[in-house]
C-alpha positions in Angstrom: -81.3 13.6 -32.0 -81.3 10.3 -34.2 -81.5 7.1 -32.9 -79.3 4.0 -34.2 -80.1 0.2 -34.4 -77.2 -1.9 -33.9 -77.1 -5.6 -33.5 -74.5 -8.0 -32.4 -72.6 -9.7 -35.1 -71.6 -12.6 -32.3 -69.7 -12.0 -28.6 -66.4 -12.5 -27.2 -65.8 -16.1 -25.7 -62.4 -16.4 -23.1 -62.0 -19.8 -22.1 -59.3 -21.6 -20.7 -57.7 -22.6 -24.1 -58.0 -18.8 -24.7 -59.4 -15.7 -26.7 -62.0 -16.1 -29.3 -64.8 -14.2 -31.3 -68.0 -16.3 -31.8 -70.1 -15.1 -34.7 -74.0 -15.8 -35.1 -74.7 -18.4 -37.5 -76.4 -16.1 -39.6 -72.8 -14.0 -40.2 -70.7 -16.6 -40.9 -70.7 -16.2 -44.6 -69.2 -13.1 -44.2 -66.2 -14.5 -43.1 -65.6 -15.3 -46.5 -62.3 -13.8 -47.9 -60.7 -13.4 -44.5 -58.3 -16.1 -44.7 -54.5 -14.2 -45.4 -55.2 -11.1 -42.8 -53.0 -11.1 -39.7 -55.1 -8.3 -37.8 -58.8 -7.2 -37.5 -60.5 -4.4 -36.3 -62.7 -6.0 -33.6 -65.6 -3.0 -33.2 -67.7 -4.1 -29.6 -69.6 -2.5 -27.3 -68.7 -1.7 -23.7 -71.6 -3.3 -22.3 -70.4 -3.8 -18.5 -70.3 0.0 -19.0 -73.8 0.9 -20.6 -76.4 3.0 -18.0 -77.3 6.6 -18.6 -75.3 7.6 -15.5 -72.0 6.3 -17.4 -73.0 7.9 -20.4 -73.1 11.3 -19.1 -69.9 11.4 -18.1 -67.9 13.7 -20.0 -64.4 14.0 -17.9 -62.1 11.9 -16.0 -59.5 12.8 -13.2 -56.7 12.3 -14.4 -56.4 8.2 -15.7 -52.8 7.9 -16.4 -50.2 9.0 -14.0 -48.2 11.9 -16.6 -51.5 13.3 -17.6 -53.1 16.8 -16.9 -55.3 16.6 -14.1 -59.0 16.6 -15.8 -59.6 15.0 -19.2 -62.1 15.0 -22.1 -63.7 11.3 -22.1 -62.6 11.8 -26.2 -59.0 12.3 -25.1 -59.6 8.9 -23.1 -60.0 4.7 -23.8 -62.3 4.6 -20.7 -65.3 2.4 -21.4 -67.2 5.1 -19.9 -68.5 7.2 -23.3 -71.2 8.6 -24.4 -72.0 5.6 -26.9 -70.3 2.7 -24.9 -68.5 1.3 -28.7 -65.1 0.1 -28.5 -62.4 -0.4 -31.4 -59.8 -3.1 -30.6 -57.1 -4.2 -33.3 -56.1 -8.0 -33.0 -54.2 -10.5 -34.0 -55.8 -13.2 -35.8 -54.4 -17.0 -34.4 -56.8 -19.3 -35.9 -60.0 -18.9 -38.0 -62.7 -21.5 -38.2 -64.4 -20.6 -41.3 -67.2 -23.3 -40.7 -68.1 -22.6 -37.0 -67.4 -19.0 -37.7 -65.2 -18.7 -34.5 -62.3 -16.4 -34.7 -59.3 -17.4 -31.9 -57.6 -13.8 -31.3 -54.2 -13.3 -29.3 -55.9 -11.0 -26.9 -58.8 -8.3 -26.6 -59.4 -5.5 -23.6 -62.9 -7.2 -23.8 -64.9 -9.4 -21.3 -66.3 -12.7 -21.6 -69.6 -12.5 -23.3 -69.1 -9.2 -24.2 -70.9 -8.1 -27.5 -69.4 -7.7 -31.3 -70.6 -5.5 -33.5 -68.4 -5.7 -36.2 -65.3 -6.7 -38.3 -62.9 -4.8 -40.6 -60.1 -6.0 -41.8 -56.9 -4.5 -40.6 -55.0 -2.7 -43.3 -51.8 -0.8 -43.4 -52.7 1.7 -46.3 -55.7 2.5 -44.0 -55.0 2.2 -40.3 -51.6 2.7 -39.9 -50.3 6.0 -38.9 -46.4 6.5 -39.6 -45.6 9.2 -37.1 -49.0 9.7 -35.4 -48.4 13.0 -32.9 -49.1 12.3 -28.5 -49.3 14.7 -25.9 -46.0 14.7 -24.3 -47.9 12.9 -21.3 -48.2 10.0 -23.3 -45.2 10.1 -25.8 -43.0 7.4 -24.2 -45.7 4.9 -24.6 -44.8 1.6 -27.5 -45.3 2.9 -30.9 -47.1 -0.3 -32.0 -48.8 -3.6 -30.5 -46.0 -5.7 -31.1 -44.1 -3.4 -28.6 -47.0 -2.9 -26.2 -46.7 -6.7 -25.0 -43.7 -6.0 -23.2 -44.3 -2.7 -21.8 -45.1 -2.2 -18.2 -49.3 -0.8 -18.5 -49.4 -1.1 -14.4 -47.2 2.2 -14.2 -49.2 4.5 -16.8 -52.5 4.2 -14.6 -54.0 5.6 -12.0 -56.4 2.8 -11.1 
């Protein structure tokens, strides 16, 4: 089995004033270009999640209430994986290029929780027209705009 070296590009920071990405000063210049992208592709790692226990586990009773019984941790978004690395897309509110701090509208991330990378979000390349779901999971908001107002609470089981 190969082994991987991954560093942080920077962490999450929530504050009061609200959501932001905080690069190391060493990536900043690679912010260059950004400026005109709504979304990003916010790749982190689960790191409230990493321990060899956590990554050993390969099913989940059942995490949302309309799906079957046992589940695949692939057919999951639990933070419990085999390589703890998480892919968030975002909405970009405000980007200091100079500081190299990214305010975002919102991230399933914790505070101080680490960034590996950036992509920008794309429609020719991330966006599925008519994507296929279990029927379990059909009913859910076919895109983040519509997920604000949906009720997450009732789809899970914890």
């Amino acid at each position: 089995m190969q082994n991987f070296q991954v560093k942080s590009i920077g962490k999450i920071d929530v504050r009061d004033d609200g959501m932001f990405i905080a690069l190391e000063p060493k990536y900043i210049p690679a912010l260059q270009a950004l400026d005109g992208f709504s979304h990003i592709n916010v790749i982190w790692w689960f790191s409230d999640f990493d321990n060899e226990d956590m990554r050993n586990i390969l099913e989940a009773p059942q995490p949302y209430k309309m799906a079957p019984p046992l589940m695949g941790i692939f057919a999951t978004r639990s933070p419990i994986r085999p390589n703890p690395i998480a892919l968030t897309t975002v909405q970009i509110i405000h980007t200091d290029f100079a500081k190299g701090i990214i305010q975002i509208a919102d991230i399933d991330a914790n505070d101080g929780t680490p960034v590996l990378d950036i992509k920008p979000y794309t429609p020719s390349l991330d966006r599925v027209e008519a994507p296929g779901l279990p029927e379990w999971c059909s009913h859910w908001p076919k895109s983040l705009d519509e997920s604000e107002d949906f009720d997450w609470k009732n789809e899970f089981n914890f």
